[in-house]
N, C-alpha and C positions, 0 to 999 in steps of 0.2 A: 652800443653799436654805433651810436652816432657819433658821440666822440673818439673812437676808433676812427671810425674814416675821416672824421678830421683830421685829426692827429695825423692820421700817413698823408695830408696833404694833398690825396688825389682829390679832392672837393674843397673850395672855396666857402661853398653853403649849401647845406643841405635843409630840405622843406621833407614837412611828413609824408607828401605825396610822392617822391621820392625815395624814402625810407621804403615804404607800403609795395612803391615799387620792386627793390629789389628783393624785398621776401615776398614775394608774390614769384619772382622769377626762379627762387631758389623753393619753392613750393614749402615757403615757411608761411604760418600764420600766427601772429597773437592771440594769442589765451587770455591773458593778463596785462591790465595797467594798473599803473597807480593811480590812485585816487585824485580828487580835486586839487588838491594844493600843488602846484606846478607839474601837471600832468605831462606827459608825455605830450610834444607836437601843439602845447597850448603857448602862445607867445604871449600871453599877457597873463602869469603865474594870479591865483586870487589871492589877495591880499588878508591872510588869516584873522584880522584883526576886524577890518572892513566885512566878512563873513561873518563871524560871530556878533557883530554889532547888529546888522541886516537881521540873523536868525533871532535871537532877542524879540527885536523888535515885532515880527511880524508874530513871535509868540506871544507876547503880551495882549496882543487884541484880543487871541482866543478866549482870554480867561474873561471874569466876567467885569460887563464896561457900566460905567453911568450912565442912569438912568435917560433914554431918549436916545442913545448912540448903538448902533448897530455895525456887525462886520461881514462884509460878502467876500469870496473867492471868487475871480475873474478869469478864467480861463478859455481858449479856443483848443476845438476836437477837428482833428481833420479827417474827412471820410471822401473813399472814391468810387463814383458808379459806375456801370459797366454798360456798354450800350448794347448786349444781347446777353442771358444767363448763360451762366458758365465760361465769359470770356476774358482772361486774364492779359494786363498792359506785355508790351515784348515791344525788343525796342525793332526799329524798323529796318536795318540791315539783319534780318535774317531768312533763312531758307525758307521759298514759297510757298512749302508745302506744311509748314507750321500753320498750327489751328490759331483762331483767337487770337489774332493781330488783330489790332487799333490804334487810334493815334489818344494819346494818355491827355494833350494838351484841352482843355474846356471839358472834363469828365470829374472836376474835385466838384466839394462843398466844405466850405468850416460852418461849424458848431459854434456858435456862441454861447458858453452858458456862465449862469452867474450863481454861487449857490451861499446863502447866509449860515451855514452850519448849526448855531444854538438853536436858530428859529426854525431850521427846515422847510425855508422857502427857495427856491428853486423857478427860475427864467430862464427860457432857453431859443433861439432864434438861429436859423438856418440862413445863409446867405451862399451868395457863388462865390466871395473872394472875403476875405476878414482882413480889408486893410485897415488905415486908419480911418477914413473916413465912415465908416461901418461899424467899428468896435466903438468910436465916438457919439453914433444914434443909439447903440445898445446899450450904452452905459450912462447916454441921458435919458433913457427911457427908463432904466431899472433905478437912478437914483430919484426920477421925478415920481414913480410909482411907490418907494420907500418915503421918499418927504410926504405923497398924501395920506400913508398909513400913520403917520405921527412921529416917523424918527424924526432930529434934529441934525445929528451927526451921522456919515455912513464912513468907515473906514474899510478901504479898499484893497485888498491883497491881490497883488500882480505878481509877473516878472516884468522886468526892462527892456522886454523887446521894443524894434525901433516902434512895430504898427499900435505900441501900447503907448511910446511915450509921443508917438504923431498925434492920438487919438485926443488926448489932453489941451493939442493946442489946436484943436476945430473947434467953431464959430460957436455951434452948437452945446460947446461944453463950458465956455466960461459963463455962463448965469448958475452954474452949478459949483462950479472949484473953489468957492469958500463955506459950501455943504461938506465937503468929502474930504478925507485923508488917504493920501499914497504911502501904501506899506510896501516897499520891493523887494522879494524874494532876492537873496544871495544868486551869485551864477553859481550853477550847478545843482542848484537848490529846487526844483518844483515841486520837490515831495513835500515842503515847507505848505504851499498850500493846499488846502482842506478841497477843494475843489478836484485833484486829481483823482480821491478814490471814487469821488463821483462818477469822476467819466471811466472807472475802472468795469463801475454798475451799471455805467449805460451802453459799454462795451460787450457785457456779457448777452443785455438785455436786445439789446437792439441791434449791432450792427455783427455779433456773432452769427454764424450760417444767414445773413442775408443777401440777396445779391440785387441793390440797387440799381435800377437802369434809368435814370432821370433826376435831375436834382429834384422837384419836385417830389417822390418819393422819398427823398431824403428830409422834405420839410415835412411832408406827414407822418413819416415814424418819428421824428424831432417831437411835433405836435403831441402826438400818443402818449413818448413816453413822459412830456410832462404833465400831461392831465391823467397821467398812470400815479407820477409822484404827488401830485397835489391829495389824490385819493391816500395815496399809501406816503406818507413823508416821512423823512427819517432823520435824527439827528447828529452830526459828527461835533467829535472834539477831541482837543487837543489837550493831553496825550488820550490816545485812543485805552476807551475803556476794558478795562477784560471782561469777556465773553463770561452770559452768563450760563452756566452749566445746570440739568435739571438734577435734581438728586438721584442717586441710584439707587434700587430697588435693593431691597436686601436678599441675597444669595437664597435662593430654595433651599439647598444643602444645614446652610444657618437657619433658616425657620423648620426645618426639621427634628435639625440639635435640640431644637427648644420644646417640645413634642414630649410631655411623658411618659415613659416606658414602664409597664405595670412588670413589677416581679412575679 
């Protein structure tokens, strides 16, 4: 479609917002992209080669490392509370007599969580904004509580956001950046870290049917569920393992068959 309407010249240039526009107007929607590799409305195509290097790499740490080196998944969860139960964000040009209007601006909290998958340790820290300045306290926290446990090495599994590679260059992190290795997830890649299905678990766990009205609340269920996981830990890896299945019973009907029948 887009090169269509280049093509007929009625447009100079067309951006996605644009595109989105006019099936929106034509009461079209998409169903379907294509994948990664020079998706639709992405101006900077991933470079397949540059991907498979990335994923590589960040899989190599999973397996198992020498002795003294350890690997965390570093990831943020965003979560939004609500300042009265049952009140859902709307934005502010609408009709007065709609329920449940508020203003959405200072009602987030991000999730810091960091999780070691072999080991099945797990840190997790509530804040109101997870910029760089803040992911860079949480990450000299988690690597300086890893150095007193006895690792020597921590290699660190991120993505390249900007507030991940800000974090790197506060004050507070260089006495630690010849401790730690940067692993970067591919773009398009967050499944690459081990960290996601965690907050898949803490999605179910915690922020499924809750309704938050305070950040505060958001750092005491944070709080729970990691002294829930330290009680109960669990371990991921890479490739994920197949489930184990309990044996089935053998059919009644079958231990019947087996029953001798006197003539």
């Amino acid at each position: 479609m887009r090169t269509y309407l280049l093509d007929s010249k009625r447009f100079t240039a067309l951006g996605v917002g644009t595109i989105y526009a006019i099936l929106r107007g034509a009461h079209l929607v998409i169903h379907e992209c294509r994948s990664w590799f020079g998706r639709f409305g992405q101006s900077h195509p991933v470079d397949k080669e540059e991907f498979d290097r990335r994923k590589a790499d960040v899989k190599s740490v999973y397996q198992a490392l020498p002795e003294g080196e350890i690997t965390i998944g570093v990831d943020t969860k965003r979560v939004y509370h609500r300042p009265e139960p049952g009140a859902e964000w709307q934005h502010a040009e609408v009709p007065a007599n709609r329920r449940a209007r508020y203003r959405k601006s200072g009602t987030r909290s991000d999730i810091l969580g960091a999780l070691a998958p072999r080991e099945a340790q797990l840190t997790l820290e509530a804040v109101e904004c997870a910029d760089g300045a803040a992911v860079a306290q949480f990450l000299a926290r988690v690597v300086r509580s890893l150095r007193e446990q006895g690792w020597r090495l921590v290699h660190v599994v991120m993505d390249n956001a900007s507030v991940n590679t800000c974090a790197l260059k506060q004050e507070v992190m260089q006495e630690w950046l010849s401790q730690i290795r940067m692993h970067w997830t591919p773009t398009h890649a967050s499944w690459l870290n081990l960290a996601e299905p965690m907050w898949s678990a803490f999605q179910r766990a915690v922020v499924q049917r809750s309704c938050f009205q305070s950040h505060g609340e958001v750092v005491e269920a944070t709080r729970g569920y990691e002294a829930y996981w330290q009680a109960h830990p669990r371990e991921y890896h890479w490739p994920k393992q197949p489930r184990r299945h309990r044996a089935r019973a053998e059919p009644r009907w079958r231990q019947l068959l087996a029953v001798p029948i006197n003539s």
